[in-house]
N, C-alpha and C positions, 0 to 999 in steps of 0.2 A: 628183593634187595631195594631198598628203599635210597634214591637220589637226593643228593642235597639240589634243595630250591634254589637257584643263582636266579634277583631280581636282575635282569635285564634291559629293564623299561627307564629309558632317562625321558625326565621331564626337565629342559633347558630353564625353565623361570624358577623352578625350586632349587635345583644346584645351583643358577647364581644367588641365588637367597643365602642359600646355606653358605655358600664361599665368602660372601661378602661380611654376614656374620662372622664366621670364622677369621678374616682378616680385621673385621674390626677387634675383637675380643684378643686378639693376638696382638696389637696397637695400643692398648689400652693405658688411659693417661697416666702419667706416674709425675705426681709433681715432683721439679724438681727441689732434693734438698742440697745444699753446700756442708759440705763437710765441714770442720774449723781448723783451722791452720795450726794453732795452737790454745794447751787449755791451762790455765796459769791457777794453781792449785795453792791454797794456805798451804803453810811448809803442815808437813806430818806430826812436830814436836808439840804443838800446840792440839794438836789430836788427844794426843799422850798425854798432854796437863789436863787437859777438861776429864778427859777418863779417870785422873788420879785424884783430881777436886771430888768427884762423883764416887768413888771408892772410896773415897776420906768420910764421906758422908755416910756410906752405908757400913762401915766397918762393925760401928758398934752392936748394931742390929745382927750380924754377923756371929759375932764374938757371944752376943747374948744367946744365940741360937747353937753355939759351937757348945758350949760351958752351960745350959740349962739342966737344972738338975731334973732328971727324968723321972723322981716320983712326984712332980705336983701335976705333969700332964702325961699322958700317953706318949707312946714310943711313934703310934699311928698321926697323932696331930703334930710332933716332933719334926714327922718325916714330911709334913704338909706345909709346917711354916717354912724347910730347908728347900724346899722346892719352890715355895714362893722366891724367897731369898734369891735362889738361883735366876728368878724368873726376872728379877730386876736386875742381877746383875748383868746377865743377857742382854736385856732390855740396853741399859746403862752403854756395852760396849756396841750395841748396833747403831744405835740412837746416836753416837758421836762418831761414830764411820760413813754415817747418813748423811750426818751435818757436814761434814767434811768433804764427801763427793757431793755435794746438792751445792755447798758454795763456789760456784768458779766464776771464772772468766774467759771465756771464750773469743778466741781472737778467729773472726771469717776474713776472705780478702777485703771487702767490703767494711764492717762494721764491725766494732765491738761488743757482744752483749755480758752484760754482768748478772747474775743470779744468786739472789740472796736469800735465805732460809730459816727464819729465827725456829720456829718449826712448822708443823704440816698446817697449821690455818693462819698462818702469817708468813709468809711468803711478796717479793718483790724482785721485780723485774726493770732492769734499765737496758737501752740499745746508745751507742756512740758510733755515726758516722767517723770512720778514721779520717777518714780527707781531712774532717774538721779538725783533728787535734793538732797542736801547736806547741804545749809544753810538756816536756817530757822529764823528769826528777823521780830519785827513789833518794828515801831516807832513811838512816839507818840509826838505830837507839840501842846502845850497850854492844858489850864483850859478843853477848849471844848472839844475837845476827850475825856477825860476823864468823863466831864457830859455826852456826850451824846455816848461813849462807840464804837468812830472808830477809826483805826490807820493805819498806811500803811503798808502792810507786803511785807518786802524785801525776796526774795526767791535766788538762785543761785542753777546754775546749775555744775559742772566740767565734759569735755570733757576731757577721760583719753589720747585719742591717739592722740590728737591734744593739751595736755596741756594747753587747754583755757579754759574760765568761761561765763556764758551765765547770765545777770542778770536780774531778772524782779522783777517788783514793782508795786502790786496791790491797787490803792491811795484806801484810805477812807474808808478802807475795814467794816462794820458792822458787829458788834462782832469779833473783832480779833482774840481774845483767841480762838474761837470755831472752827474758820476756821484755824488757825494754828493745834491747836488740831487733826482736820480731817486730815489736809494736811500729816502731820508727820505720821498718822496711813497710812493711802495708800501708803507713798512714802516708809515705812518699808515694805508691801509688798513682 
């Protein structure tokens, strides 16, 4: 009958090694990030037009691929250009759902950051101290904003020691009131 080996033998300088390791590794830095207070999103509607501009354009190609008369090409290259087809129009509806969560505005307690995306190799980045903002305005153009409840909120900044103004203007903004609202609370701060 064969015993299990129980190691016995403590060696006090390697256990605190190992402990100390293990407390370190247990410790381990985690920068911190802040979450955002709030994220002020183009309204959704404007989602929906770019998608519909973008379908206006590929209809035809579409239509030609629907109504192709199947004896000048195969049934097999038929089924290749319908897939292609498919493959932009996929394309088409990811590509403006991208665009649409990649643009925000992220409100922290702290600062403002804005995030702009024309697409993946043109990309731009602004940060607004809130403390600094001082004017707060949304403006509103037609029937539509109002049905569907966006406006553009103009913000400004004043640089005291340089006596200049920094302006930005978040187009389209969904729910203005609320995101104004926010804005004014953190920039009082």
């Amino acid at each position: 009958m064969a015993k299990k080996f129980k190691q016995t033998v403590k060696t006090p300088t390697i256990d605190k090694m190992v402990k100390a390791a293990k407390k370190h590794h247990t410790k381990a830095y985690v920068p911190e990030q802040p979450t955002p207070a709030y994220v002020i999103y183009q309204h959704p509607v404007f989602v929906l037009w770019r998608m519909f501009t973008q379908f206006f354009v590929l209809l035809p190609f579409g239509l030609i691929l629907l109504f192709f008369p199947t004896e000048a090409i195969s049934s097999t290259e038929i089924r290749l250009l319908q897939l292609c087809f498919l493959f932009f129009v996929i394309n088409t509806i990811l590509g403006s759902y991208v665009y649409w969560r990649l643009n925000v505005a992220l409100v922290f307690p702290e600062t403002l950051q804005l995030f702009f995306f024309k697409n993946m190799l043109r990309q731009r980045h602004e940060s607004f101290e809130l403390g600094r903002l001082n004017t707060f305005d949304l403006s509103r153009k037609g029937l539509l904003s109002y049905v569907f409840n966006y406006a553009d909120l103009n913000l400004s900044t004043i640089v005291k020691e340089v006596e200049s103004t920094d302006k930005l203007t978040i187009h389209r903004a969904r729910r203005p009131e609320q995101a104004l609202k926010i804005l004014k609370y953190y920039a009082s701060k």
